[in-house]
C-alpha positions as CSV (number, residue, x, y, z in Angstrom):
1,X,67.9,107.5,94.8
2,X,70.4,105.2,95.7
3,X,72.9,105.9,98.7
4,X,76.6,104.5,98.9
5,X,78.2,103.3,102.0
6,X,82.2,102.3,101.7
7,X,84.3,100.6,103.9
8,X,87.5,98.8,104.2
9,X,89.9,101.3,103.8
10,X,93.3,102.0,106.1
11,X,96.8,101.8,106.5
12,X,99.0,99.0,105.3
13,X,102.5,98.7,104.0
14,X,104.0,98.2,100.2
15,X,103.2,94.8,98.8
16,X,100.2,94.6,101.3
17,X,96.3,93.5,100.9
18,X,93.3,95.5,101.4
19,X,89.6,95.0,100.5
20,X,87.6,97.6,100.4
21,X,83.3,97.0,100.6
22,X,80.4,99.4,99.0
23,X,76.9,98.9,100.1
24,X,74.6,100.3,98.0
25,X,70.5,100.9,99.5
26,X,67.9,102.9,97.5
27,X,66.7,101.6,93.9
28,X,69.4,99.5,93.4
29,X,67.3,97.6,90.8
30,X,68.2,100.6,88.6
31,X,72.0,100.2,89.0
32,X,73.7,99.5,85.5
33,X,77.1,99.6,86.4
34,X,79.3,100.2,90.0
35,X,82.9,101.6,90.0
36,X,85.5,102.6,92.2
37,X,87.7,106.0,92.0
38,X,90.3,107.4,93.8
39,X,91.6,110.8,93.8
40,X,95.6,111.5,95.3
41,X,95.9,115.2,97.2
42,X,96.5,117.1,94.1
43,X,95.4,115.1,91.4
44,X,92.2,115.2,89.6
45,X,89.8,111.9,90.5
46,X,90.0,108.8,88.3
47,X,88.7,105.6,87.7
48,X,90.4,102.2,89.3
49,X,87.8,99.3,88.2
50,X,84.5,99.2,86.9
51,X,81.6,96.6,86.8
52,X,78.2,97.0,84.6
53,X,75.0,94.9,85.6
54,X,75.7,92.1,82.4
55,X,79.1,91.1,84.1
56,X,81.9,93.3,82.3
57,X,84.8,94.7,83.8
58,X,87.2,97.5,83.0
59,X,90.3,98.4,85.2
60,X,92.9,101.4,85.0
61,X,95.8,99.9,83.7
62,X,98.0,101.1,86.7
63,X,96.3,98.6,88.4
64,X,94.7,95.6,86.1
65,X,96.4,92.0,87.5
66,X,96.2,93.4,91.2
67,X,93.0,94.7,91.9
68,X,89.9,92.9,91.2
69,X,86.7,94.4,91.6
70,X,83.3,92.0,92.1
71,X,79.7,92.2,92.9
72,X,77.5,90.4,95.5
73,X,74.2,90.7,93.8
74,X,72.4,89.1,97.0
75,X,74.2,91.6,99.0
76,X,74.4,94.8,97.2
77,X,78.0,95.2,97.8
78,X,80.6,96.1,95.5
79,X,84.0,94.9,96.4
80,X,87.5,96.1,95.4
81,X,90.1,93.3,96.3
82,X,93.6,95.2,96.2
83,X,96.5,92.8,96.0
84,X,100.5,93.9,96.1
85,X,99.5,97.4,96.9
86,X,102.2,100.2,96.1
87,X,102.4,104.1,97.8
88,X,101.4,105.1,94.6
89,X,97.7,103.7,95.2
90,X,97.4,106.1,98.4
91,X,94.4,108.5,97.6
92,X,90.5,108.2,99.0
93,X,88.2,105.5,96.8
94,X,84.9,106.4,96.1
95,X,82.6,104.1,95.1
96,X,80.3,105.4,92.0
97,X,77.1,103.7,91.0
98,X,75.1,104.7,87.9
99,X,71.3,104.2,87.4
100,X,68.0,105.2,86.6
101,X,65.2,103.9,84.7
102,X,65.6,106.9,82.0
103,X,67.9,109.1,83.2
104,X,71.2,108.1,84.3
105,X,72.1,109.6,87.5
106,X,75.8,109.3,89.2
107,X,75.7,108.4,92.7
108,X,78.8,108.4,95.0
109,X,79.9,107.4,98.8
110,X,81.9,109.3,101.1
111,X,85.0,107.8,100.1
112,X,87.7,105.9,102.4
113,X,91.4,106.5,103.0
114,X,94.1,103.7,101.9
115,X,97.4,104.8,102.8
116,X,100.0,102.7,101.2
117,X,103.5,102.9,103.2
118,X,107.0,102.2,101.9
């Protein structure tokens, strides 16, 4: 089992920063690969940035060259560093671990609000 705990999120205006946190607790030795979502009121959920266990990274292209996500290995955090946000990233992020030792389970957090103003 492995339990997700985000943070970070809020209210900021267009061309604002925000970094968001995910603090992952269980069998994390099983993780092979962290993400972040979001999902927009009415839209189906999607994926925003990726990061596997060897150190590869994958980002929606609506957002590659101003979001960066990263890994603290030491502290079991995911990060997601959103620069020059837009009112089009408003939405909840969840933070989405995969893992298992033979079956791959999908883990996810509560999710956090960013609310981009214009």
């Amino acid at each position: 089992q492995v339990q997700l705990v985000e943070s970070g999120g809020g209210l900021v205006q267009a061309g604002g920063s925000l970094r968001l946190s995910c603090a992952a607790s269980g069998t994390i030795f099983s993780i092979i690969l962290m993400a972040w979502y979001r999902q927009a009121p009415g839209k189906q959920r999607e994926l925003v940035a990726a990061s596997t266990s060897g150190g590869s990274t994958n980002y929606a292209d609506s957002v590659k060259g101003r979001f960066t996500i990263s890994r603290d290995n030491a502290k079991n955090t995911v990060y997601l560093q959103m620069n020059s946000l837009k009112p089009e990233d408003t939405a909840v992020y969840y933070c989405n671990a995969k893992a298992g030792l033979g079956n791959l389970y999908t883990y996810w957090g509560q999710g956090t609000q960013v609310t981009v103003s214009s």
